[in-house]
N, C-alpha and C positions, 0 to 999 in steps of 0.2 A: 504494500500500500504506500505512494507515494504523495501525500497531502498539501497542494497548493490551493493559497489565499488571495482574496481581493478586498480593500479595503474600496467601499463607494458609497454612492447617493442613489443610482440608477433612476436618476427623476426628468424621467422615465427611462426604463430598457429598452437602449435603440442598438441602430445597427452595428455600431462600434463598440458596443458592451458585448456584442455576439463574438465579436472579430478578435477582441480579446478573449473570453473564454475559450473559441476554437483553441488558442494562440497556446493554454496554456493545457489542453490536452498535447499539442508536440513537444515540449518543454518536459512531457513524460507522468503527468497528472493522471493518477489513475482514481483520485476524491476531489473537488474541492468546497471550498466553505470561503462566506462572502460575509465581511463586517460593515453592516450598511444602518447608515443615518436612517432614523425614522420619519415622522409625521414634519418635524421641523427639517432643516439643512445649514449647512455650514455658511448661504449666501444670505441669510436672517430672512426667511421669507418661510414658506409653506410649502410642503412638496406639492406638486400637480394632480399626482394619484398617492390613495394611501399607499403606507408600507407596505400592508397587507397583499397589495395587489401588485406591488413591485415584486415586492418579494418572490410570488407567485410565476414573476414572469419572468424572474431570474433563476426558479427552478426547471421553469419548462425548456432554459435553454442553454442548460448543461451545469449551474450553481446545484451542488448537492447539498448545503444546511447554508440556511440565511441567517444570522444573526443579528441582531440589533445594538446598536452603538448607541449607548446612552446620553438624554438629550441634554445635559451640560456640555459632552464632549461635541457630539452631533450641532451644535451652534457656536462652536469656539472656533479662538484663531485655530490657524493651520497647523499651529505648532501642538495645539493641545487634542485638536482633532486627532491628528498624529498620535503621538502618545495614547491618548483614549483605546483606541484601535491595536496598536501593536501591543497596549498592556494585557486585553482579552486574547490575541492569537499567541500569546507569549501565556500565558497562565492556562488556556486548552491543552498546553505539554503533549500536540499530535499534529500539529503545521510544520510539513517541510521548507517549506520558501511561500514567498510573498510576490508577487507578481503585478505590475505597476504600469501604465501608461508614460509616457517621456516625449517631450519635445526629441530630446538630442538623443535617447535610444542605445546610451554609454553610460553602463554602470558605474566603470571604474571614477567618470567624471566626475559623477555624482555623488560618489563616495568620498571622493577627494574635498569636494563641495563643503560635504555634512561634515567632514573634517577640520577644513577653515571654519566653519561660524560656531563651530565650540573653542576654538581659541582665546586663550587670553589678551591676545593680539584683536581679534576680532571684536572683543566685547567693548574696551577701551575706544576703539576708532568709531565704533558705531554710536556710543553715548555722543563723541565729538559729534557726530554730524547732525544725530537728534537734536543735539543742542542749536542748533541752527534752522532749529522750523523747520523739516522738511517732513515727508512721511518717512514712515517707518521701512517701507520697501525698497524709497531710494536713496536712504542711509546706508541699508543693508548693499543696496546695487554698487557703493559708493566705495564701502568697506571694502568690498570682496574687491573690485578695480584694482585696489593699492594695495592691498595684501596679496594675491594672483591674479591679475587681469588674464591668463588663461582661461579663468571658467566664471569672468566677469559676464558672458553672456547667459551662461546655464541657469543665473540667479533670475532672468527675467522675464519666464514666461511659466504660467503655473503649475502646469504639469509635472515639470522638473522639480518647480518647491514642494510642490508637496510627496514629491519623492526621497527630494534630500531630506524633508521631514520625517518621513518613515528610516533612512536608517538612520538618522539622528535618535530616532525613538526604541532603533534597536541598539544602536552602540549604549542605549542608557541603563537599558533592563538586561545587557549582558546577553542578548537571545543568542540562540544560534541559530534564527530562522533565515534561510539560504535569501538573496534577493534577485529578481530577474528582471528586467523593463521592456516593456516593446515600445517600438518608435512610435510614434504617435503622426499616421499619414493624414491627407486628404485635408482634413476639415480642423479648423484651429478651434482653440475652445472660446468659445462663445461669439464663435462667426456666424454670420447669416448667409453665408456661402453653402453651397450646396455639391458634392461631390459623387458622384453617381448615385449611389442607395447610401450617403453619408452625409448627416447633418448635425450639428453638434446639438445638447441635450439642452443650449438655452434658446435655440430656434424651433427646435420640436415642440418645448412648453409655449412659445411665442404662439406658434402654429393651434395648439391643443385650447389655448384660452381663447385664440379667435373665430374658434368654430372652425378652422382648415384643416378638412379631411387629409390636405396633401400629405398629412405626417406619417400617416398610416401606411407612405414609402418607406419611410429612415425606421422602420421598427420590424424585428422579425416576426413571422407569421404566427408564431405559437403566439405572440403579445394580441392582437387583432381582439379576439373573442373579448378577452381580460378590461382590454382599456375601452373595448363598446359597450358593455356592459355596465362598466362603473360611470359611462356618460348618460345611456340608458338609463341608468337608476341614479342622474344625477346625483351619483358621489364623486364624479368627477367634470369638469376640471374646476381643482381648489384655488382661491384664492385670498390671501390674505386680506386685500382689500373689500371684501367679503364684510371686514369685521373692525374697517376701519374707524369706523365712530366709536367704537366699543374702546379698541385701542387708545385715541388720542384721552378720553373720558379717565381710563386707569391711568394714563401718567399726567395727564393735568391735575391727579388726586396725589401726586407722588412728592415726598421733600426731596430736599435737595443732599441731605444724609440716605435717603433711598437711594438715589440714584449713586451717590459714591458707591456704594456696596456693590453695584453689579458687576459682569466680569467685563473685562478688559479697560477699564474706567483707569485714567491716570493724566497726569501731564495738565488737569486743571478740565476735562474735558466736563465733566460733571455740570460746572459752572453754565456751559457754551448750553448743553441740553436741557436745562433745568429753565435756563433764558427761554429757548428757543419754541418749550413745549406751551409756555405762557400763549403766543401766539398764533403756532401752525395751525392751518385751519383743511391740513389733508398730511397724510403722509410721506406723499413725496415731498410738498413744501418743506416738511420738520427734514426731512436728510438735505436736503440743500440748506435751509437753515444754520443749521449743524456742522454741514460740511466745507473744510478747509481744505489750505494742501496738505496737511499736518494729520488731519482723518479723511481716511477713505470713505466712500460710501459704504462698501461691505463693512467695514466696522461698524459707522455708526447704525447701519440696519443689524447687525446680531445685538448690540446693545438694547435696540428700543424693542425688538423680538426677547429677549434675555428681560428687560424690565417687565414688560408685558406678560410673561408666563410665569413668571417669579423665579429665575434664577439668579443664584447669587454666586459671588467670584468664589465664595468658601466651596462651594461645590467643585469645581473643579480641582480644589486643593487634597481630595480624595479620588482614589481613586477605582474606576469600575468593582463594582460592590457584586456582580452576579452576569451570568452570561442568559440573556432571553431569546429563547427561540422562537422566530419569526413563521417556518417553513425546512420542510428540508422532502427531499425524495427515500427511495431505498438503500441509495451511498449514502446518504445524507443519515441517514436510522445507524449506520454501520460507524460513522465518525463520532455522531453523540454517544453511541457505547464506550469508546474507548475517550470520549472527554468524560464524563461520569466517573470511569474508573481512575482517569489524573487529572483532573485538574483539582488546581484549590478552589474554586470559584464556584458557588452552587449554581443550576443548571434553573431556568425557569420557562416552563411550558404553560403550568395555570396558575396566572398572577395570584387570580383569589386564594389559590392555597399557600402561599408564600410566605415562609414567616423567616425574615434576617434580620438583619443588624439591626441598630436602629436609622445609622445611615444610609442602608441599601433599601431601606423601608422607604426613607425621606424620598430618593431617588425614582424610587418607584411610583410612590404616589403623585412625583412629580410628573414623571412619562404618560399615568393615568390622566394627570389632569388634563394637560398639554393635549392629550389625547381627545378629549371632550370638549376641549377648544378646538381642536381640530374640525370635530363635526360641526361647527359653528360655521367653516370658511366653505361648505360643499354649498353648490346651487341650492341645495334640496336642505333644511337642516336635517342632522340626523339628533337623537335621544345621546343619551350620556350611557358610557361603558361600553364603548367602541372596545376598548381592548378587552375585555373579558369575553364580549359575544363572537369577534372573530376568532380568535385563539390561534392554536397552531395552525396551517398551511401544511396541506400531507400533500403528495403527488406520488400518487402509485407509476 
């Protein structure tokens, strides 16, 4: 049995999710298992289809157990998303290697990469250039230039960061989880470019919320039934702004010590948002508001997604409390035996039976809640306890 991972979103499973998992049956995968964001995502917004139905359609097209990336980590920066992820396929103690998308498609670069930005050299030059108002990305760009301008390009396009994040994440926990990349063809991420049957996953949702059947090219066939169905029974396509008066309501009700508390809060930003939420009178208003050169927009949308659901920075200062199974097939039955028998990490298939820590508890009831907000954002509302009425995802 040899067990390769994917760490994702699949919001939604298109054709380059397919192209990758072909990719890592040659690579000699004869299991794998996929750690995927749930109901929220890491761009602070709402996934398009639930989990549940991702999940489903990452089984039907070769994902043998889907696991769920819990939603502190699932809306954090990159770096913690990261972490999140490789600390559940590092405690399952049955992942051989991990398997990755890449602009530039050269491990060793990348390794080299995640090598300079733990340096102590790197940490020093980066504060300098923060300190000069700029973002955090092209500090980082800035650094890596004058430290090796060899792999000053690798740092700039995201595929590669969030790969050099993953073995940053493994040089931390010591894994010995093997790492592989495939080059990343055809369509850039988040183009509106179209490449034969290849279109990246933020033009498909673009397509899915405007009512454009066209999408129903860039997605493989087994996906078809899955994603008609949940449009059918309007639980799809989700959107946040669904539930944007609700939102702006809870953070005009928010102090300004609330807001410090969330995650990624620093540098005074608190301030800028607390101002900003006084007047926005829509959601995007509040992120241009907000936003400088100093904050990204994906930042400050996982922030106001993170106030919004109640999460707080101390959450992510722990780490994954339990591994929850989303889905899995007949490999899939055959991996969760042998995580049961090693890992440290309890296994969770029926939430309601669940009984942990008390921080694995908090985590959960957070995912529950989140989850119930969730049904807020469908066309159609749905009732509360989405997660206990779906449950696991079998595919015989």
């Amino acid at each position: 049995m040899y067990i390769l991972s994917v760490v994702c979103e699949y919001n939604p499973f298109h054709n380059g999710h397919k192209y990758l998992s072909d990719k890592m049956d040659s690579l000699g995968a004869t299991h794998k298992v996929a750690v995927m964001s749930g109901n929220f995502t890491q761009r602070g917004d709402a996934a398009v289809i639930s989990k549940w139905d991702r999940a489903k359609c990452a089984v039907l097209n070769g994902i043998n157990l889907v696991i769920e990336l819990p939603l502190p980590y699932a809306t954090a920066t990159a770096e913690k998303f990261a972490e999140g992820s490789i600390y559940i396929l590092d405690k399952i103690n049955c992942v051989d290697g991990i398997v990755f998308g890449s602009e530039c498609g050269n491990i060793l670069a990348l390794k080299t990469a995640a090598k300079e930005l733990v340096s102590d050299n790197f940490s020093l030059l980066l504060k300098k250039y923060i300190s000069q108002g700029i973002t955090f990305a092209k500090a980082r760009e800035l650094t890596i230039n004058e430290i090796n301008p060899d792999i000053s390009d690798i740092i700039k396009t995201p595929n590669n960061i969030l790969g050099i994040e993953y073995i940053k994440a493994l040089n931390k926990y010591n894994s010995d989880i093997d790492t592989y990349t495939i080059k990343r063809e055809s369509v850039k991420h988040d183009s509106k470019k179209v490449v034969d049957n290849y279109a990246s996953a933020s033009h498909i949702r673009e397509l899915i919320l405007k009512g454009d059947t066209s999408f129903f090219d860039y997605i493989p066939q087994q996906c078809y039934d899955i994603i008609k169905n949940a449009l059918s029974d309007k639980t799809a396509p989700v959107s946040i702004y669904n539930i944007e008066r609700t939102i702006l309501y809870k953070l005009r009700n928010m102090s300004l010590n609330e807001i410090a508390v969330l995650p990624d809060i620093s540098e005074g930003i608190e301030n800028r948002i607390y101002k900003s939420i006084k007047s926005a009178k829509s959601l995007n208003e509040l992120y241009d508001l907000i936003k400088t050169k100093r904050y990204s927009h994906a930042r400050i949308r996982r922030i106001i997604l993170s106030a919004f659901l109640g999460i707080l920075k101390e959450y992510t200062q722990f780490l994954p409390q339990y591994i929850r199974v989303l889905a899995f097939d007949k490999k899939g039955a055959e991996i969760l035996k042998i995580i049961s028998q090693k890992s440290t990490l309890p296994i969770i298939t029926k939430p309601s039976n669940f009984k942990g820590s008390d921080i694995a508890n908090k985590f959960l009831a957070l995912e529950n809640k989140a989850d119930d907000i969730y049904s807020l954002c469908m066309p159609q509302i749905q009732s509360c306890g989405l997660s206990f009425r779906r449950g696991v995802i079998t595919v015989k």
